[in-house]
C-alpha positions in Angstrom: 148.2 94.0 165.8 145.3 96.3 165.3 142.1 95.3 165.1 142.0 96.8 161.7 144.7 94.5 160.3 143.1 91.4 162.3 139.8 92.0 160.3 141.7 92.7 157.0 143.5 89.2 157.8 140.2 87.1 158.7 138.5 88.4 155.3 141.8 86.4 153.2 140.9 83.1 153.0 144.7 82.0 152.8 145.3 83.0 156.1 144.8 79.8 158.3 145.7 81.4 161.9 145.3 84.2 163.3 147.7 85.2 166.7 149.1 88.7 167.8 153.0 87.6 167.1 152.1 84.9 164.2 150.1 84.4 161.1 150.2 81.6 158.5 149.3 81.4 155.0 148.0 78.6 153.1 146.1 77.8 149.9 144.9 74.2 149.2 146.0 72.6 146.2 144.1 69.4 146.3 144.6 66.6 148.4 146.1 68.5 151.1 148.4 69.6 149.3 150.0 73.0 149.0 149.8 75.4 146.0 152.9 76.3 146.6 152.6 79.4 143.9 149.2 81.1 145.4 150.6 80.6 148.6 153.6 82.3 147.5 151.4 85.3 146.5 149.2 85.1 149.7 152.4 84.7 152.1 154.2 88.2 150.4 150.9 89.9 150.4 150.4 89.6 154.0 153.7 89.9 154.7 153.7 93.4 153.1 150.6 94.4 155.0 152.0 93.0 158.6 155.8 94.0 157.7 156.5 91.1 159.0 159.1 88.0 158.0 158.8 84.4 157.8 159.3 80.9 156.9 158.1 78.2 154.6 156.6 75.2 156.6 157.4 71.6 155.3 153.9 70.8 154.3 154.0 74.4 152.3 152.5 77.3 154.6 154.1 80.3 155.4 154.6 81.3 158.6 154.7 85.4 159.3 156.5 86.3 163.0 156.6 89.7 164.1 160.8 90.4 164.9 161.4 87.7 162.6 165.1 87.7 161.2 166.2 85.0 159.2 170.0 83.9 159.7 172.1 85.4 157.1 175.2 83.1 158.4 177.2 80.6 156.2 176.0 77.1 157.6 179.1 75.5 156.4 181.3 78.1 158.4 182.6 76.4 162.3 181.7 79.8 163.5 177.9 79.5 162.7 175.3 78.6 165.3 173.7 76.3 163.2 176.8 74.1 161.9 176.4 71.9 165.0 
């Protein structure tokens, strides 16, 4: 990561953390709480400056991975890593 994008990424206040192989987004909707929407918009528009992929968290972040490929299996098919 470039210290251009790292700057660009400090001056959004959605982004929560900062590393050189992860980033994660969050906006507060009260109480803790995700907005789940603005976060949304925050999480694609870093991910379109990084390039990068990621995942929602359970408590509503996104988290950005550089090399991140999500698993395009069938998780009901025996053959698929994750059925067991």
């Amino acid at each position: 990561m470039t210290r251009t994008t790292r700057n660009a990424l400090k001056s959004n206040p959605a982004v929560i953390s900062i590393s050189n192989k992860e980033v994660e987004v969050f906006i507060d909707g009260g109480n803790g709480r995700a907005d789940y929407d603005a976060t949304e918009a925050a999480g694609q528009e870093v991910a379109t400056l990084l390039g990068w992929g990621g995942y929602r968290s359970g408590y509503g972040s996104w988290v950005l991975r550089a090399g991140y490929r999500a698993d395009t299996s069938d998780y009901c098919d025996t053959a698929s890593p994750a059925h067991y």
